[in-house]
C-alpha positions, 0 to 999 in steps of 0.5 A: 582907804583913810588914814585908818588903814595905818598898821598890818592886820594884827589879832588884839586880845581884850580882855577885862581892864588888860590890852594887847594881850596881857596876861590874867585873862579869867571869865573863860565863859564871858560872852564875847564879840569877835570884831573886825575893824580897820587899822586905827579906827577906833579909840582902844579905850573904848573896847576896854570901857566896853568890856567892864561895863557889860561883863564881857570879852573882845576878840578885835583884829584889822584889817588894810582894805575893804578888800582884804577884809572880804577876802577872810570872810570869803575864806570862812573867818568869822566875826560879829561886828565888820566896820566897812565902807557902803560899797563894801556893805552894799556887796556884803548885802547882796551876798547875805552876811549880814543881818539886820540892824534892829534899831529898838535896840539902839537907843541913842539912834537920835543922836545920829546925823538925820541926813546919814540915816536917809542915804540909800543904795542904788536899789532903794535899801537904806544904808540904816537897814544894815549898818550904823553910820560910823564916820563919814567923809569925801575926797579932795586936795591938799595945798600948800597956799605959799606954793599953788596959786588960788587960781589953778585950784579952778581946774579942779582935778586936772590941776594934778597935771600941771606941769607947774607943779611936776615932782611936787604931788603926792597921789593915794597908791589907790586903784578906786581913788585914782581911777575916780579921779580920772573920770571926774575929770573927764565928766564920767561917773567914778561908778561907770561900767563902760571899759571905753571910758575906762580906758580913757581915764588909764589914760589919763592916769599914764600921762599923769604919771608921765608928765608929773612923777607923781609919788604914790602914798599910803598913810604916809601922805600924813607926816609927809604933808604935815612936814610939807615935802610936797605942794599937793597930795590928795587926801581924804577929808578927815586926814585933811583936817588933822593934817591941816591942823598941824600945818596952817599953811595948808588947806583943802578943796573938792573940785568941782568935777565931783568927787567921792563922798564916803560913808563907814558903817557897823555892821552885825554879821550873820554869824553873829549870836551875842546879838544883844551885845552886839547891839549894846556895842553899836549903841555905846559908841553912840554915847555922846562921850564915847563918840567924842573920845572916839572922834578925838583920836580918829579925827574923821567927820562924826556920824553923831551931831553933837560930836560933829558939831563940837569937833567943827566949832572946837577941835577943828574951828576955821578947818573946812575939811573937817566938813565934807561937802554935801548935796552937790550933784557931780560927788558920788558914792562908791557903788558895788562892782561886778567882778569883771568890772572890778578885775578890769579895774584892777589891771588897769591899775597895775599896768599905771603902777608898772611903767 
């Protein structure tokens, strides 16, 4: 999801002061971190600074979804270091590819948001048992306020099938997204296992498709928003700051049916034997002005509170995207699907995309 899935999954060697792949690479016995991150998901930089400061090597290759990711490690690949969505890590943990975190070993952890450290799975297990908190967000609307009139934003999703704005609507070319919009307009949970009020929100997603054209984007919605080609788009939080930053006829809303509330974490894999420097890894991001750098460049909510609190008051002062809603009891977050459900879902998909 968000804007980090920009790019196709490609393998960046990172040796000591040399990116991308450069020649001279020496220390053939340096220890070295096999990390598995999304496209543009981190300040490069910072893999760099990391390989200096403790004398090691960075074997780093992305990923386009939480999906495709799972796909390689279900293949056999192997890494020390995955940066999935909870949904994503809460299956990695039910199906035992992960370890622990060992937060002695974390000793900027006081840094983080407390609120974040306290999120729970459905079973009980905080997500901070497995993962550090990397960014975090929701999903809303982006709107041209020369072109929406402020009072349908009162029909909160259901304003994406207006007819006054036909043609003029960008929607995330997203099977969990879409169909979360679906529900939470109809007053179901996005995380629902019953096929009738699935269907249901197919339908609703048809005759979107029907009655708006609606155009399905990938990270392209950033340009084209910024470029203002279209009255709304649904996006990401992070991306809605940074877009919104760019275009100050813009601004963004969470309906009020509810929405995804997202969370990205680290996380250290089973395989894993620098454990130590893997930890190190974890912590140094952690660090105030690796955090910032980081937040600068990637643009969503920070997990650190200082770098939430600079980028709010400083980078993104006035934007209220930059700050997702919180405690509100209709936003959800992404659960773990049972395969069926997930196949279901994903014909469902298929069968809105295909007509």
């Amino acid at each position: 999801m968000k804007r980090k899935w920009i790019g196709a999954a490609v393998l960046i060697m990172l040796c000591t002061g040399v990116l991308l792949g450069a020649a001279g690479c020496g220390g053939k016995d340096k220890p070295t971190l096999r990390i598995f991150n999304s496209g543009e998901y981190i300040e490069k930089s910072l893999l760099t600074k990391f390989e200096k400061k403790y004398d090691c090597k960075i074997v780093y290759e992305t990923y386009d979804s939480n999906e495709s990711m799972y796909t390689k490690l279900v293949s056999g690949s192997e890494y020390d270091i995955l940066v999935p969505s909870d949904y994503m890590i809460e299956r990695l943990i039910k199906e035992d590819y992960l370890q622990k975190i060992d937060w002695d070993k974390i000793s900027n952890k006081d840094a983080l948001i407390p609120a974040l450290m306290d999120k729970e799975y459905e079973q009980g297990e905080k997500y901070s048992a497995y993962s550090v908190p990397y960014f975090w967000g929701s999903v809303g609307i982006l709107y041209d306020t020369e072109v929406v009139d402020e009072e349908d934003l009162e029909q909160g999703w259901e304003i994406l099938r207006n007819k006054k704005y036909a043609g003029n609507i960008y929607m995330y070319d997203s099977e969990r997204d879409a169909l979360m919009i679906a529900l939470k307009s109809l007053g179901y949970s996005m995380n629902t296992e019953n096929k009738e009020e699935l269907d249901e929100a197919y339908e609703w997603l048809e005759k979107q498709r029907n009655t708006m054209d609606p155009v399905y984007v990938g990270d392209d919605v950033i340009d084209n928003m910024i470029s203002g080609n279209k009255a709304m788009a649904v996006v990401y939080s992070g991306d809605g700051a940074l877009i919104i930053a760019d275009n100050d006829k813009l601004d963004f809303f969470e309906p009020k049916q509810g929405t995804n509330l997202w969370y990205d974490g680290i996380v250290i894999t089973k395989y894993c034997e620098e454990t130590e420097l893997a930890h190190k890894f974890l912590n140094f991001l952690l660090e105030e002005d690796n955090a910032l750098l980081n937040d600068e460049e990637i643009g969503y909510s920070s997990s650190v509170q200082s770098v939430f609190e600079t980028m709010r008051d400083e980078n993104y002062k006035g934007i209220d995207a930059y700050v997702p809603r919180t405690d509100y009891e209709k936003d959800e977050v992404f659960r773990y699907q049972k395969p069926d459900i997930k196949s279901y879902c994903a014909d469902l998909w298929t069968k809105v995309k295909a007509q």
